[in-house]
C-alpha positions in Angstrom: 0.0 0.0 0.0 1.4 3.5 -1.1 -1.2 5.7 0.7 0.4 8.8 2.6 -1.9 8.9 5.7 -0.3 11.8 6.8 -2.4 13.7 3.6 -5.3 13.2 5.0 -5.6 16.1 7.1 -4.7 18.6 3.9 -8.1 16.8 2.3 -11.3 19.0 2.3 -14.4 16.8 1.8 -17.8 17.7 0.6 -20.7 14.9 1.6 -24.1 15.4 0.3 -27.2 13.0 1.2 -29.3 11.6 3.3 -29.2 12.7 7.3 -30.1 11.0 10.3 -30.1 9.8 13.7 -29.0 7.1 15.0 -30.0 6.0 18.4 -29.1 3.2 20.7 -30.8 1.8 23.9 -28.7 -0.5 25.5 -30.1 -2.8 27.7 -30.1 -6.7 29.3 -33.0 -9.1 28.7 -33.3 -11.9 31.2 -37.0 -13.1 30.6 -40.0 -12.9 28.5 -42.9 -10.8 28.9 -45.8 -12.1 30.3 -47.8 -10.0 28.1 -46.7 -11.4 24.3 -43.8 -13.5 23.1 -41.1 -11.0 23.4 -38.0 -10.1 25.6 -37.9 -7.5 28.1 -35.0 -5.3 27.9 -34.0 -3.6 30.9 -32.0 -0.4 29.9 -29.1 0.6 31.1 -27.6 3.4 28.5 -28.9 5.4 25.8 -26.9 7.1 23.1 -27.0 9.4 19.9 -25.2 9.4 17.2 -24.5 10.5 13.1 -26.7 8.0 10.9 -26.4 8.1 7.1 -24.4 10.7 5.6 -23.7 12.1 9.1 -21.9 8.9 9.6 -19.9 9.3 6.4 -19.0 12.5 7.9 -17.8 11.1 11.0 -16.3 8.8 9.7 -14.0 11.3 7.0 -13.8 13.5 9.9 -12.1 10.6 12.4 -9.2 10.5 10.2 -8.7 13.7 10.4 -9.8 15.3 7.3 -11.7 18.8 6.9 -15.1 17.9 5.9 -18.8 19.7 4.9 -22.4 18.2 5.3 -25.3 18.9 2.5 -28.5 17.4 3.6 -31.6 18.1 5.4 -33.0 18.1 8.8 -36.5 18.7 10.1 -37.2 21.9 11.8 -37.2 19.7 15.3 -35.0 19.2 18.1 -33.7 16.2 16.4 -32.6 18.2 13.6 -30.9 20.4 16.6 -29.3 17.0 17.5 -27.7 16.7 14.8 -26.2 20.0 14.1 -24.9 19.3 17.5 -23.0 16.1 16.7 -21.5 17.7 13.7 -20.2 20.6 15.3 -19.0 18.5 18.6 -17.1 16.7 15.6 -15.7 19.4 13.6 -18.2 19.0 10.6 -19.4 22.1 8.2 -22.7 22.6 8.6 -23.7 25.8 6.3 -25.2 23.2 3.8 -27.5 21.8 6.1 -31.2 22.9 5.3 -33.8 22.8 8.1 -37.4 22.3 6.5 -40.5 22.5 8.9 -42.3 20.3 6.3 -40.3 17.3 7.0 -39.1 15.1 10.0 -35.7 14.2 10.9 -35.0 10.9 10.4 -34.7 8.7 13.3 -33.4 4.9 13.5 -34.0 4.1 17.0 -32.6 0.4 18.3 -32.5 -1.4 21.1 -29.6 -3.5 21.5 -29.3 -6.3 24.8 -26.4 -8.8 25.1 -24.5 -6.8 21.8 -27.7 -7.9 19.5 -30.4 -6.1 18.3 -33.5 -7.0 19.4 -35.4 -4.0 18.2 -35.8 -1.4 15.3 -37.9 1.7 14.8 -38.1 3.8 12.2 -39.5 7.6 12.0 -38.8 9.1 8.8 -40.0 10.0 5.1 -39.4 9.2 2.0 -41.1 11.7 -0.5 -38.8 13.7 -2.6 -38.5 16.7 -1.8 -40.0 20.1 -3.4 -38.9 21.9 -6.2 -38.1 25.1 -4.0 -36.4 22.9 -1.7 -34.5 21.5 -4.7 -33.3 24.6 -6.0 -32.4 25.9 -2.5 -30.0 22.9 -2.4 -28.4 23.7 -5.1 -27.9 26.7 -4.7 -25.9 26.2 -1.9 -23.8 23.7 -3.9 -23.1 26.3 -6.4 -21.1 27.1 -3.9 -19.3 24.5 -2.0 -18.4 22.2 -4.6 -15.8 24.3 -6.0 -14.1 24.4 -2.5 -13.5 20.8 -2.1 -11.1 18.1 -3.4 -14.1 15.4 -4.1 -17.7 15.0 -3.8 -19.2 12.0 -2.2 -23.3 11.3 -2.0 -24.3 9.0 0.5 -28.1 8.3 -0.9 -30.5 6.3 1.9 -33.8 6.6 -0.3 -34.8 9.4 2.1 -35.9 11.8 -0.9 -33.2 14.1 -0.6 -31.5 12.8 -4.0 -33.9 13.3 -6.2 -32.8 12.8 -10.2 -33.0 16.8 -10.7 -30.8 17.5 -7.5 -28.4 14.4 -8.4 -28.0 16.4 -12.7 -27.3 19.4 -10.8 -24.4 17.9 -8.9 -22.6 15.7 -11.6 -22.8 18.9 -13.9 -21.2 21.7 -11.2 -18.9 18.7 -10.5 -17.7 17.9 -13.6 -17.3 21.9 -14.5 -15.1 22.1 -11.8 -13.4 18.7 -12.5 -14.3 16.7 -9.4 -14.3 13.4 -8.9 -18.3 11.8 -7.5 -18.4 8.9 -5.5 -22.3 7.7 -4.7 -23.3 5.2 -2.1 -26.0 4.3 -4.0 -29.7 3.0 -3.3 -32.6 1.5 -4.9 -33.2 0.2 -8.2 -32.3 2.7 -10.7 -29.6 3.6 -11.3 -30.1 6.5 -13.9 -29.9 9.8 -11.9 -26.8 8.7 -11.1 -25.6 9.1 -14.8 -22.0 10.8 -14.1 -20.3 9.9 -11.2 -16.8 8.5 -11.1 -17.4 5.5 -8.8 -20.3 3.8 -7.8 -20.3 1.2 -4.5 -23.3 -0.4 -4.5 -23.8 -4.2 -2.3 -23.7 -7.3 -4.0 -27.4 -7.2 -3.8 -27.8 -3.3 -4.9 -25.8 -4.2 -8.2 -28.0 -7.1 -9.0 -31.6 -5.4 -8.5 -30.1 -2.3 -10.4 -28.9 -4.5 -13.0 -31.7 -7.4 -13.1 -29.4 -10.2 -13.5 -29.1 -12.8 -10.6 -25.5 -11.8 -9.0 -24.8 -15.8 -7.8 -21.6 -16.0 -9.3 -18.4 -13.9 -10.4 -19.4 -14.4 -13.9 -22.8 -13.0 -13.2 -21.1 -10.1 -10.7 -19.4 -9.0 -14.0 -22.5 -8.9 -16.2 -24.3 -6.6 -13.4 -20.9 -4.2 -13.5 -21.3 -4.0 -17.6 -24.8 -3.2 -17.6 -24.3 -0.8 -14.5 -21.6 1.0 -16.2 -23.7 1.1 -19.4 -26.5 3.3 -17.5 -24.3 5.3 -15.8 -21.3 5.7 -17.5 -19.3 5.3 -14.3 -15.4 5.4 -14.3 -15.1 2.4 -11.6 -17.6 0.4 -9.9 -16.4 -0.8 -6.3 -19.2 -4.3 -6.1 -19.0 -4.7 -1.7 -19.4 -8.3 -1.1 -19.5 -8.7 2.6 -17.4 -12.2 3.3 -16.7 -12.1 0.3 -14.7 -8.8 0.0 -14.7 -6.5 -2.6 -14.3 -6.6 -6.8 -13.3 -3.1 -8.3 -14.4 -3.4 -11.9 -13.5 -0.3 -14.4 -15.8 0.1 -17.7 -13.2 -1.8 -20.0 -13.6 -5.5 -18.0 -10.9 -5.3 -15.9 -11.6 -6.5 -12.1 -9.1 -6.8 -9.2 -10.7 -9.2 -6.2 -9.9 -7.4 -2.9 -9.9 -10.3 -0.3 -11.8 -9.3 3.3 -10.2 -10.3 6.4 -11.8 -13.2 8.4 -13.1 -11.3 11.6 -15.2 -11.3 14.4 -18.8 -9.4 13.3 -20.7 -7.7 15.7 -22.7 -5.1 14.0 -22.8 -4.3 10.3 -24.7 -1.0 11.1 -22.7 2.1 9.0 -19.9 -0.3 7.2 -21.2 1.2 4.0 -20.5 4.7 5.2 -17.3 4.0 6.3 -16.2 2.1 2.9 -17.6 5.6 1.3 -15.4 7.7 3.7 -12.5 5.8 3.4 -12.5 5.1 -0.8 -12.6 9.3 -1.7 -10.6 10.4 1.2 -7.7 8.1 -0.2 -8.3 8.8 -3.2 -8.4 12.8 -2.5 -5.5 12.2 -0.6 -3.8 10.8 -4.3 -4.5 6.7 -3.9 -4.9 4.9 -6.9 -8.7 3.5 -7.1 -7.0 -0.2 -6.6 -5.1 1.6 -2.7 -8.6 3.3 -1.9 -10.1 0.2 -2.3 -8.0 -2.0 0.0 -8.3 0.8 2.7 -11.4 1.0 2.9 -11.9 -2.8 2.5 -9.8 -3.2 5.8 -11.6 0.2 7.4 -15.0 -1.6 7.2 -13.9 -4.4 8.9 -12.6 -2.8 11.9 -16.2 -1.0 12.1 -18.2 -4.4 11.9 -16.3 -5.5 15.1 -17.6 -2.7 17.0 -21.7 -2.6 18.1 -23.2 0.8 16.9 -22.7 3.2 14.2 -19.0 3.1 14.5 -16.5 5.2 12.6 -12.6 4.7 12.3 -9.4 6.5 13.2 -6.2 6.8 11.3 -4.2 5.3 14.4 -6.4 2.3 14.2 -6.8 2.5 10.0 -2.9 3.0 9.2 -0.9 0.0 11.0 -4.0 -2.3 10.3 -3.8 -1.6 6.3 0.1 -1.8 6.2 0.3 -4.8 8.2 -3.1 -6.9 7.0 -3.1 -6.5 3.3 0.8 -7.9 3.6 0.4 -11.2 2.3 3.5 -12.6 4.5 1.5 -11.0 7.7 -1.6 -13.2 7.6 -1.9 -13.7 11.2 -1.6 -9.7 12.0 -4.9 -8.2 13.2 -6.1 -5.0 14.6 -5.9 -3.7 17.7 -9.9 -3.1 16.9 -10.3 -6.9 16.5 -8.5 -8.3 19.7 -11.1 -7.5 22.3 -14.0 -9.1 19.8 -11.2 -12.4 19.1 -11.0 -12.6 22.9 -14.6 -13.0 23.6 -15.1 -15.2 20.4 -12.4 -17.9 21.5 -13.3 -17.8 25.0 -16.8 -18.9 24.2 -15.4 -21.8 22.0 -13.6 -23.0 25.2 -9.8 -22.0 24.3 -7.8 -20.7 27.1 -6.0 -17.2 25.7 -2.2 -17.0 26.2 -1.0 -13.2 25.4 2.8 -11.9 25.6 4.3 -9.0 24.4 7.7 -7.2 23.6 10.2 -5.2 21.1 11.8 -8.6 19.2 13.8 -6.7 17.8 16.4 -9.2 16.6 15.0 -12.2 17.1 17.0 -15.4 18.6 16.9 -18.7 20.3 15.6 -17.2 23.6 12.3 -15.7 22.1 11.9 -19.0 20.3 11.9 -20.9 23.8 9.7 -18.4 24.9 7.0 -18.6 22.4 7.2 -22.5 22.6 6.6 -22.5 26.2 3.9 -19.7 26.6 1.8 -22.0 23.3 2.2 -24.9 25.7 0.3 -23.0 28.5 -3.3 -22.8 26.9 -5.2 -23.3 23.4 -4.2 -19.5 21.5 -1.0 -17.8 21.7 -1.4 -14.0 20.8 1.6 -11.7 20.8 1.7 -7.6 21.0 4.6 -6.3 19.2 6.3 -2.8 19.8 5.4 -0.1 16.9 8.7 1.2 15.9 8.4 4.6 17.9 8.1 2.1 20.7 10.7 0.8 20.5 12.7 3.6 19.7 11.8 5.3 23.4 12.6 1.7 25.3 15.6 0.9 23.8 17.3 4.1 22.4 18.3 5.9 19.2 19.1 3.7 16.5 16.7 1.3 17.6 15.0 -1.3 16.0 17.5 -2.5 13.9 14.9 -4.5 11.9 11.7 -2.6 11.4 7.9 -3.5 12.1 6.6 -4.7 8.4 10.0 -7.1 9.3 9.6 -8.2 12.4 6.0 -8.8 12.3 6.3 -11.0 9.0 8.8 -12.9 11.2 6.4 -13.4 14.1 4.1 -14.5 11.7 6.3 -17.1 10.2 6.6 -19.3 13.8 4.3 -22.0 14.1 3.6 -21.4 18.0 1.9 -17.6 17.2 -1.6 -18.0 16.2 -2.2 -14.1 16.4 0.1 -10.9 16.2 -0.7 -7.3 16.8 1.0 -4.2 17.1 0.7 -1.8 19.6 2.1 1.7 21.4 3.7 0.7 24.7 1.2 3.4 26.4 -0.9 1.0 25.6 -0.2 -2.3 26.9 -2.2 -1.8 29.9 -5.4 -1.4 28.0 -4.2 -4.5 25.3 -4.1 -7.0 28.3 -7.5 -5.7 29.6 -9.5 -6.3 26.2 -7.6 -9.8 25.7 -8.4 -10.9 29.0 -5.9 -13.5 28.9 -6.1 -16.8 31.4 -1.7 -16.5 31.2 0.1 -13.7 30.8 3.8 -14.8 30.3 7.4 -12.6 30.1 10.8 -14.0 29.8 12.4 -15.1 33.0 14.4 -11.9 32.8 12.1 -10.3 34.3 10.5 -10.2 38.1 6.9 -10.4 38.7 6.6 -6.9 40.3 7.7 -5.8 36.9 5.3 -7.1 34.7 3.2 -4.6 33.1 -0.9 -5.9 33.4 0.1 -8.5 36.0 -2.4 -6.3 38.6 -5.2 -6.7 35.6 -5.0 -10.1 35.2 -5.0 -11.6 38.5 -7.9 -9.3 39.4 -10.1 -11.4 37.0 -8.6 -14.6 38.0 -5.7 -15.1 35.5 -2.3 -16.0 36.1 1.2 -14.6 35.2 4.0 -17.1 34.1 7.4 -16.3 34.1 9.6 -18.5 31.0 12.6 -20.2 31.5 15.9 -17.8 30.5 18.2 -18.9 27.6 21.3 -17.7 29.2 23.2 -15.0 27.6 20.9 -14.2 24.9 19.5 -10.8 24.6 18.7 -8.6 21.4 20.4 -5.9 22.7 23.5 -7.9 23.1 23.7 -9.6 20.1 23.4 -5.9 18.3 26.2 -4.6 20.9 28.4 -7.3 19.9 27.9 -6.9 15.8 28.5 -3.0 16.6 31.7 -3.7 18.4 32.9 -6.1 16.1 32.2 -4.5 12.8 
C-alpha cells in the first residue's frame, strides 16, 4: 500500500445526502414478557449518534480530514441533534437545510447482550419540493468548487432526487471533481456521471436485473451498470466475500476481506464511502482506496453501533493486514471481539508481548513455552516509535513490516498485533488473557498488566531464560565487532 496517511488532514471533503439519527438503547433481557412473546430489555444506557451521511461524515472526519455536510433536517429538536453532533465533531454545517415540512429521520434500536433486538423507524421518503430543490443547489453552487471530491451517500430518504443528483454531476464535472455515490434502490439513472459507484452485491443485482450468484454474473451486473451510468469504476461490496473493483473496460481486481469477528454491520457502507474518496483525495490509486477501505470496514463491523474509524487504528491495520507474508496480524480493533469469540469456543488465551527486535533462540523458547500454556498464543509487538523510546536511538535494527512477518512465520503464534507501549495496559485488559507470560528476565513486580489479570482470575507465568541471549546484546556485539 502506497497511501500517505499523513495527507489526509490537507483533504477538504464535501458529503451530500441523506441525514439521520441514529439512536441506541442499551439494555439486558433476562425473561419474556408475560404480556406477548417477546423479551424485556431492561435499559441501562442510551446514546445518539450520526446515521447516514452524518456517519460518512464522522467517519472522514475521524481521520482527520476537513469535511462539509449537505443534507436536510427537520425543523425539530432532532434536527438540533444533529447540528450538534457535527459541530461536537468538527463538521461544516452551512449546507445543512432545516425544513418545517419534513421530520428528521430517526433509526432508534434497542440493542441487549450486543444484539439487536429491536428497530424503529421515524422518517420520510417523498422527494423533496422543487423550492427545496433549488435551494440545495444553490448552496452547492457554492461549495463544490471548495472541495477536493464529492461524495453522495443516498439512503432513499428523498433528498436525491434525479434533478438534485444532474445538478451535482454537472457543477462537479465543471469544476473537475471526482463523484463517488453510495447508492440505493433500483435505478440507477440519476446517477448518470459519477466516477465510482459502490453499490452491495445485492444493490448491483436489483439495479442491473441479472441474478448476482456468481463472479461471472457479478461481471455482467458491472457491464450493464456502467452502461447506465457511465461510471469510471464500480467498487461491487461483497461482505465475506470482499470487494471486486471493476473499471468500464472489464478489468476486475478481487480485494480479499479479512476473516473477523462481526458484531454489528450498522454504517460499514458509510465508512467504505469515507475511506474510498478520502484516499483517493488524498492521491491513492482507485486499486489503494479500495484495499483501505476494504480493511476500514472491517474494523467497524467488530464494534456494536454506528462506528466510525481512526487513522491510528486505520494506518498500522492496512500496512500490516493487506501484507500477504503478515496473515496472522490483526487490529488492535479486532482483539477485544477475538477474545470474547475464542473464549466462548472454550480456548484458554495465552498473550505476551515485547520489542523482538532481533529475534534469537531465547524468544523462540519463549513462544514454545507460553503456546504450551493454553489453546491460543497472541503476541503484541512494539510499533517502531516504541521501540525507539525503550531501547534508544538507532533502535529497532529491523523494522515493524519485518519483524511482524517474522512473528508471523513461527508456528507457535496464532495471532500478532502491534501496539504503542502506552498502551499495553489497555491490550491486556481487552484480551483478557487466562496466562500472561514474560521471559524469565524479568521479576513479577515488573510485569506490566500483572495487577489486571489476577484481578479477573488469571495467572502470570514467568519462562525459563536462555542464558546470555539478549537482542540488545547480540546488536552490541555486531556494533563492536564491525
Amino acid at each position: 500500500m502506497a497511501i500517505d496517511f499523513a495527507k489526509f488532514k490537507e483533504c477538504y471533503i464535501l458529503v451530500i445526502g441523506d441525514l439521520m439519527i441514529d439512536e441506541y438503547i442499551w439494555g439486558k433481557t433476562q425473561r419474556i414478557s408475560p404480556e406477548a412473546p417477546v423479551p424485556v430489555v431492561t435499559v441501562k444506557d442510551e446514546t445518539v449518534s450520526l446515521g447516514g451521511a452524518g456517519n460518512v461524515a464522522h467517519n472522514i472526519a475521524s481521520l482527520g480530514a476537513k469535511v462539509s455536510l449537505a443534507g436536510m433536517v427537520g425543523d425539530d429538536r432532532h434536527g438540533q441533534t444533529v447540528l450538534s453532533l457535527c459541530r461536537h465533531r468538527k463538521i461544516e454545517t452551512a449546507g445543512i437545510i432545516s425544513s418545517s415540512h419534513r421530520p428528521t429521520t430517526r433509526k432508534t434500536r434497542v440493542i441487549a447482550a450486543d444484539q439487536h433486538v429491536l428497530r424503529v423507524d421515524h422518517e420520510t421518503s417523498l422527494p423533496i419540493d422543487a423550492k427545496l430543490c433549488r435551494q440545495m443547489i444553490s448552496i452547492l453552487e457554492n461549495s463544490i468548487p471548495a472541495v477536493d471530491i464529492v461524495l453522495i451517500s443516498d439512503y432513499a430518504k428523498g433528498l436525491l432526487t434525479p434533478e438534485l443528483l444532474t445538478a451535482v454531476m454537472a457543477i462537479s464535472h465543471d469544476y473537475n471533481k471526482k463523484v463517488i455515490v453510495d447508492p440505493k434502490g433500483h435505478h440507477f439513472e440519476k446517477y448518470h456521471g459519477a466516477s465510482v459507484l459502490t453499490p452491495n452485491k445485492q444493490e448491483a443485482s436489483v439495479a442491473a436485473g441479472i441474478a448476482s450468484n456468481s463472479e461471472a454474473a457479478l461481471k455482467q451486473s458491472a457491464a450493464k451498470l456502467f452502461d447506465i451510468t457511465d461510471a469510471d469504476k464500480i467498487l461491487i461490496t461483497c461482505g465475506k466475500d470482499g470487494m471486486r473493483l471493476m473499471d468500464r473496460y472489464g478489468q476486475c481486481t478481487a480485494i480479499t476481506a479479512r476473516a473477523r469477528q462481526v458484531f454489528d454491520v450498522s454504517g460499514a457502507g458509510d465508512t467504505v464511502l469515507a475511506v474510498l474518496g478520502l484516499a483517493m483525495a488524498s492521491g491513492a490509486t482507485s486499486v489503494e482506496a479500495a484495499e483501505a477501505a476494504n480493511t476500514a470496514a472491517g474494523i467497524v463491523v467488530g464494534k456494536v453501533g454506528t462506528a466510525s474509524v481512526s487513522v491510528d487504528e486505520l494506518a498500522p491495520a492496512v500496512e500490516m493486514l493487506t501484507d500477504a507474508d503478515s496473515f496472522k496480524t490483526i487490529a488492535l480493533a479486532d482483539l477485544k471481539p477475538l477474545a470474547a469469540d475464542l473464549k466462548a469456543k472454550g480456548k484458554s488465551v495465552v498473550f505476551t508481548n515485547g520489542c523482538f527486535d532481533l529475534l534469537h533462540a531465547g524468544h523462540i523458547q519463549h513462544f514454545n513455552a507460553s503456546r504450551k500454556l493454553g489453546d491460543v498464543l497472541i503476541v503484541a509487538i512494539d510499533d517502531d516509535e516504541s521501540v525507539r523510546q525503550l531501547k534508544g536511538s538507532g533502535r529497532p535494527v529491523i523494522k515493524l513490516r519485518e519483524r511482524v512477518r517474522v512473528l508471523n512465520a513461527i508456528q507457535a503464534i496464532d495471532y500478532v498485533t502491534v501496539f504503542k507501549s502506552d498502551q499495553l495496559e489497555n491490550v491486556i485488559d481487552m484480551v483478557r488473557p487466562d496466562v500472561l507470560t514474560k521471559g524469565g528476565d524479568y521479576r513479577l513486580d515488573q510485569v506490566v498488566g500483572r495487577q489486571t489479570v489476577e484481578k479477573y482470575g488469571g495467572r502470570v507465568v514467568l519462562t525459563q531464560l536462555v542464558a546470555d541471549i539478549s537482542s540488545s546484546r547480540i546488536i552490541d556485539r555486531i556494533k563492536n565487532n564491525g
